[in-house]
N, C-alpha and C positions, 0 to 999 in steps of 0.2 A: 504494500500500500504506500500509495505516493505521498507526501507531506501536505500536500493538497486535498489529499483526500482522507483528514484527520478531522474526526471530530471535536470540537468544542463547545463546553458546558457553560450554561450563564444560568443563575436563581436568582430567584424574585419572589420577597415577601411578598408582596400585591403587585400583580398585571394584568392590563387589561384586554383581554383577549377577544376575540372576535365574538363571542356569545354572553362576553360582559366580563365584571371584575374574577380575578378569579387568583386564591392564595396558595402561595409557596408553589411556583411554578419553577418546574427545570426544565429547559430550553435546552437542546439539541442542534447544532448548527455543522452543517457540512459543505463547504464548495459555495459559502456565501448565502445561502437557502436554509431557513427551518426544516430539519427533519421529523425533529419531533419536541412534542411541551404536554410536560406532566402535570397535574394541579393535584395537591396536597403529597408534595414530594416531601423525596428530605436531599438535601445538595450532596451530589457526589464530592470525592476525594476528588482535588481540585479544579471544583467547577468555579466560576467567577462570581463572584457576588453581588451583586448589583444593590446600591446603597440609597433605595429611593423607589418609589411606586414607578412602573414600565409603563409605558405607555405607544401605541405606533404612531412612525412617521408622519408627516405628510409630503405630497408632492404639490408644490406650488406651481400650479397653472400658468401663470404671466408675467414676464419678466423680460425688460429693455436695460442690459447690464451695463450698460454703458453710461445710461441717464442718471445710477450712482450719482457722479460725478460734482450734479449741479444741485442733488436732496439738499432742500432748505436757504435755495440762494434765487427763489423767485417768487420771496414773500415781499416783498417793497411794491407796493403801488405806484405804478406810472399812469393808470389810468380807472377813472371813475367806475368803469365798466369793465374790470379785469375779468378775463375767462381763458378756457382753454389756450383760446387759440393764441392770447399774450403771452402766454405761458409757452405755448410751441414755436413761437419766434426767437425767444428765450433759449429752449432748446438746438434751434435749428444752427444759431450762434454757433453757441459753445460746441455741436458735433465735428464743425468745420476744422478743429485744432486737435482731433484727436487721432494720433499714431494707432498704429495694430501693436506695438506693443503697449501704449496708455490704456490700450480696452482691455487688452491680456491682464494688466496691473489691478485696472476698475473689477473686470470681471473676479480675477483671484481673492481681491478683497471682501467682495459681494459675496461670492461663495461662500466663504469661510462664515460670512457673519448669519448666512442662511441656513448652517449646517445650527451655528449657535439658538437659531431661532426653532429648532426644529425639523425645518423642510430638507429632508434628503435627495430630492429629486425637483427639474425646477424646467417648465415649459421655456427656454429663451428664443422668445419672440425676434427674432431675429435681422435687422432689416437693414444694418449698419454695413456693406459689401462694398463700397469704393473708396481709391484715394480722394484726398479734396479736388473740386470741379469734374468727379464723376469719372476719370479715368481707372479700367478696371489698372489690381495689381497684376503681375505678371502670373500668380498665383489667384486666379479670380477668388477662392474658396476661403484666402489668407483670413479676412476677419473671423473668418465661421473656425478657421484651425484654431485661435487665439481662443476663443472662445472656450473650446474642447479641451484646448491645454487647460486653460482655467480650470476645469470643471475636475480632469486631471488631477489636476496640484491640490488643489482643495478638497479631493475626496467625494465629489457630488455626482451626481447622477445625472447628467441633462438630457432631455429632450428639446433637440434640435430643431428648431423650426423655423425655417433659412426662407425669406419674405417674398415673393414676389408685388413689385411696387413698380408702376409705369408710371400712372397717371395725375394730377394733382385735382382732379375734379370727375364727379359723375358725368357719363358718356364718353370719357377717351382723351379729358382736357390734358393737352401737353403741362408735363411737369416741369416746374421753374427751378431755377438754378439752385435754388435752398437744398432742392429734394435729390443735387445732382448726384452724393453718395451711396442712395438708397435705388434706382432705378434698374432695371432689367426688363432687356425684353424677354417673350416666351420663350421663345428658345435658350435664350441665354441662362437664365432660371430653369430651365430642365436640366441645361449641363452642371448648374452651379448645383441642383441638386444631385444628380449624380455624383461628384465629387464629394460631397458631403457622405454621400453613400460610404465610398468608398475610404473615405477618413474616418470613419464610426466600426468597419470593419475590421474586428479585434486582429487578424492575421495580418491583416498589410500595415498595423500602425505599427512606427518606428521609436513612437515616445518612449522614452523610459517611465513614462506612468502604465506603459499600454495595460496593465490588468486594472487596470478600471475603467475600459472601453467596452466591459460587460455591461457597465450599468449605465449605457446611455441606448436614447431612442432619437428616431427620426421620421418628422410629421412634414407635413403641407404648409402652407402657412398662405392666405390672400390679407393683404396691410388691410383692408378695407372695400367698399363694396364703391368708395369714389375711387379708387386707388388701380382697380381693374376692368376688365370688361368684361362681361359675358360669356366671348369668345374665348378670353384665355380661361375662364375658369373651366371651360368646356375641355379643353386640352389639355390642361394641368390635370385636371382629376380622372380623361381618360390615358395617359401619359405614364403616369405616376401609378404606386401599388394600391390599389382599391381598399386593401384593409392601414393604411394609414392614417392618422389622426389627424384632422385637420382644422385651423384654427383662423378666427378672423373678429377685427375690431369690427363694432357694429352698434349701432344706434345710443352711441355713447352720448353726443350734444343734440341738442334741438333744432342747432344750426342745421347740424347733418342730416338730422329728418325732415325737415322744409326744403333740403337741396333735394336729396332722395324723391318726395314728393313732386317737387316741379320738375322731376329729371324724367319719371315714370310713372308718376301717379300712384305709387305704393311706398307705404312705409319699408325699411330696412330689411325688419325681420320678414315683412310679409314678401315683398319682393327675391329673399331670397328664399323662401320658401315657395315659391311660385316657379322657381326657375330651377334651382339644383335638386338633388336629391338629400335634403336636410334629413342626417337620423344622428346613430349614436355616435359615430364616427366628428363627430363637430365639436366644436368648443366655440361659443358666440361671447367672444370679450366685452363685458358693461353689459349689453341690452339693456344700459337703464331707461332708457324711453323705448317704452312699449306698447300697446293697446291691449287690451284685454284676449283679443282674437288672437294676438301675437305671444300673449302670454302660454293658451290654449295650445299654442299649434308649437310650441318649443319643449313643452313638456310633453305632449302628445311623439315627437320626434325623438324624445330620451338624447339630446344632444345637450351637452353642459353647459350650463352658460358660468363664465369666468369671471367672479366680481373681485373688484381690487377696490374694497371698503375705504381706505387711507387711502388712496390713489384717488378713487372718486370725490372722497371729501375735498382734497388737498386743493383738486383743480374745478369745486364747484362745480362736477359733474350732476348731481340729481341725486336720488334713491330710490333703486330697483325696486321692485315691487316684489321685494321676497315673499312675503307672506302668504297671496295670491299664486304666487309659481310653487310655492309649497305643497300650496292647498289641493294645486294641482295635480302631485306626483312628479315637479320639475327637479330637474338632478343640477345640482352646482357646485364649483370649488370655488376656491379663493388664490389671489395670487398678488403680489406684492408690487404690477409696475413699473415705476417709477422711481420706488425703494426711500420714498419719504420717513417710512415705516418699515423694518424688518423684524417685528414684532408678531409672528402667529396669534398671540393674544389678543394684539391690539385689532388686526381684522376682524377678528370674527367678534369683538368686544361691539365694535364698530359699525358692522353689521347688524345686530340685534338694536343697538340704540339708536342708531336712524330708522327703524321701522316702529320703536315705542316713540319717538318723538314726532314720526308722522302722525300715525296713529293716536296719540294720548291715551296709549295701555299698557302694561308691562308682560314682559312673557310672553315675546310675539312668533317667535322660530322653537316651533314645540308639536308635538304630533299625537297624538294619540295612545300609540303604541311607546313613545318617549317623553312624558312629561318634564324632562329635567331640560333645562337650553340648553345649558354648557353640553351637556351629551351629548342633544341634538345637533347643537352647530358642529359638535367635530368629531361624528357620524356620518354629518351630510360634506363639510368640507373635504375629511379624508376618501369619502365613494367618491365623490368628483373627478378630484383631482388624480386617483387610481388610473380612471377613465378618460380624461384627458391628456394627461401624460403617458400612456401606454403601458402603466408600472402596476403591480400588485402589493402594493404598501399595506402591513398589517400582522397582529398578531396571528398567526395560521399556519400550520404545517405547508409546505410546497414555496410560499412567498420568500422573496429576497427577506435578508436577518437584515432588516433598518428597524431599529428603536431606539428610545431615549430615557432617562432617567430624572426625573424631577428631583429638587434638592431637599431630603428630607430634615434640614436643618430648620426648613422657615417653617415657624406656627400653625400655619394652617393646613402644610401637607401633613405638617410630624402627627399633627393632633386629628382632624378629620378621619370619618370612617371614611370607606374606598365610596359608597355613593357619592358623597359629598366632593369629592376631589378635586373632582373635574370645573364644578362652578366655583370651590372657592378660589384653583386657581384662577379662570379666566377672564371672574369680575370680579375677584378681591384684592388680586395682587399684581404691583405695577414695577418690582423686578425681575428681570431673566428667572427663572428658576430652572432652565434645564439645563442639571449640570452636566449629564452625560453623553454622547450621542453614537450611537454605530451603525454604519453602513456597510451590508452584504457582512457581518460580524466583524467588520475590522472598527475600533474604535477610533474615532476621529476629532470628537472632543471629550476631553476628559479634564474633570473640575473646571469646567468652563472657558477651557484653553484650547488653542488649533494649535499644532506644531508648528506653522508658518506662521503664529500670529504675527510675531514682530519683524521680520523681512517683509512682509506684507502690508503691515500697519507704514512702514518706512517707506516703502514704496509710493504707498496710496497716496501718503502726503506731499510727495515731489511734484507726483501725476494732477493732484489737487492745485497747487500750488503755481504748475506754469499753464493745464489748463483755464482756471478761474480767475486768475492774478496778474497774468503774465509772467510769473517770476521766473 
């Protein structure tokens, strides 16, 4: 038997397993994967001990790792009417100075703080592909590699999802110089994915990280429903491998669905529901404006819709109408954006109190069969995000071994019964508290440390420094 193919033990006073809490559990791991988890064990001779209630991963749905960079430097009012789009001019800036390796830097620092947060796996949306004024590299794929190395080095899991972006407006509107980074034509976009393919393909990669090219995936991805056309989404999706997961911004401002409507005469969701084959295979980022029919026909398609709560807030996006997509049987994750926020907590915190504040009730993301929220939201956020990401996150025989360890020092974990855990971390308490974290059973943060943290932390602040400052 090869060293690879050695088992490792990990115990757990309380874990929470897929059929709920469940004590003194001995975990079994082989080749990255749970083989097997006892409940009311007693820990083998040198099994690991894990010092703090277990809990599973999640996979964060949506992520532009790049946009790190500028979190919390587009709070200044220039204008009476601040909205997204000041906001994306803000953005459009700042991406114009960014090297492939300042994203490699952004990206590796982001990772590492998303492993701290929880998230072992992370959808990046991916849309960043040329030098400045739109020249590919000689390496068209070079951003998407930068990317992967990150994900690499940092131990994370990604799901790649490399953009196809032409247009700067609904119907085919030539894209203006801002956008010169981001653009490909179809064709061009089928090779870059191809490539991508073949950089994700654990035999041909050269990195000295390559054993962690297991736990990446690779999706679809259309920027937006102004951003394509029709046609190409008709040849990308017959093009590309039918069971990939596919992903797209959508009915995020009001703006967008007043263009959408004078463009077609259909809302967002409706129009692409009208035109593609919308099922589970989708992940529709925001759909925060929706209409009721649109709410209907997203849940009806079992396709996730990707809310990025602090993201939404941050840029005066609106508030989904979770309650309503609930009520419906709609499946959603959560995912972090823009990275104002890398807090798991603070989403889904975030989430539930934009729908009590619409609303004026409390205890609004709750089901029947789960009256607790905390439960509820990180039940529904971890199925989501499983399913958007293409991953199997979770307490369970067969799944990748990603879990994490809360800190059983703070009051409320040490002292709480296992019902209680869940809510009183995720509306009582507003430090980190996951001390521990493993992906595929290798551990990656432990006592709330990354091995790279400080090369990385040092990095970040150069990359911060002549991006933002000039310096």
């Amino acid at each position: 038997m090869s060293v690879n193919d050695a088992s490792y033990y990990y115990f757990a006073k309380n874990a929470l397993l897929e059929a709920g809490w469940a004590q003194n559990v001995l975990f079994e791991v082989c080749r990255g994967h749970f083989v097997s988890m006892t409940s009311n064990s007693t820990a083998l001779a040198g099994a690991i001990h894990l010092a703090g209630p277990v809990l599973p991963t999640m996979a964060n749905v949506h992520s532009h790792a790049f946009q790190r960079v500028m979190a919390g430097t587009a709070e200044v009012s220039v204008n009476p009417n601040d909205s997204f789009w000041g906001w994306r001019d803000v953005m459009y800036n700042i991406v114009q100075k960014l090297t492939p390796k300042d994203a490699q830097i952004i990206a590796t620092a982001l990772y590492i703080d998303m492993l701290k947060a929880g998230y072992t796996q992370v959808g990046e949306f991916h849309y960043l592909h040329h030098a400045p004024q739109g020249k590919a590299y000689s390496q068209p794929e070079e951003m998407a590699l930068r990317v992967i190395e990150a994900a690499n080095v940092a131990g994370i899991g990604v799901t790649l999802l490399p953009v196809l972006y032409s247009h700067s407006g609904f119907g085919g509107r030539q894209a203006t110089a801002d956008q010169a980074r981001f653009t490909h034509s179809t064709q061009s976009y089928l090779d870059l994915h191809n490539a991508c393919a073949k950089a994700l393909t654990p035999e041909l990669c050269t990195s000295k990280k390559s054993h962690a090219q297991s736990l990446h995936k690779l999706g679809i991805c259309f920027h937006s429903l102004r951003a394509v056309t029709k046609a190409q989404m008709n040849t990308v999706l017959h093009e590309l491998d039918r069971h990939k997961v596919v992903h797209i911004h959508i009915a995020e401002q009001q703006k967008e669905v007043q263009a959408c409507l004078s463009w077609s005469g259909q809302r967002p969701v409706e129009w692409l529901h009208n035109n593609v084959d919308l099922n589970n295979r989708w992940c529709l980022v925001h759909a925060t404006h929706v209409s009721k029919q649109e709410v209907q026909c997203m849940a009806n398609s079992q396709a996730v819709v990707g809310l990025c709560p602090t993201t939404e807030a941050n840029l005066g996006d609106g508030i989904f109408p979770a309650t309503e997509f609930e009520a419906a049987n709609g499946r959603w994750g959560i995912g972090s954006d823009s990275h104002v926020s890398l807090s798991l907590v603070e989403e889904l915190r975030t989430l539930e109190y934009g729908q009590r504040l619409r609303d004026q009730q409390r205890n609004r993301l709750h089901s029947t069969s789960q009256p607790s929220v905390g439960d509820n939201l990180f039940a529904q956020a971890r199925q989501g995000g499983n399913q958007a990401c293409d991953v199997s996150l979770g307490l369970t025989v067969g799944n990748r071994a990603d879990f994490m360890v809360l800190d059983e020092a703070n009051p409320f974990i040490a002292a709480s019964h296992p019902k209680d855990i869940m809510n009183r971390w995720l509306f009582a308490c507003h430090q980190n508290l996951i001390k521990d974290v493993f992906v595929a059973g290798k551990q990656v943060i432990k006592n709330f440390t990354h091995e790279y943290d400080e090369p990385s932390r040092l990095a970040f602040i150069q990359v911060i420094k002549k991006v933002m400052y000039n310096e």
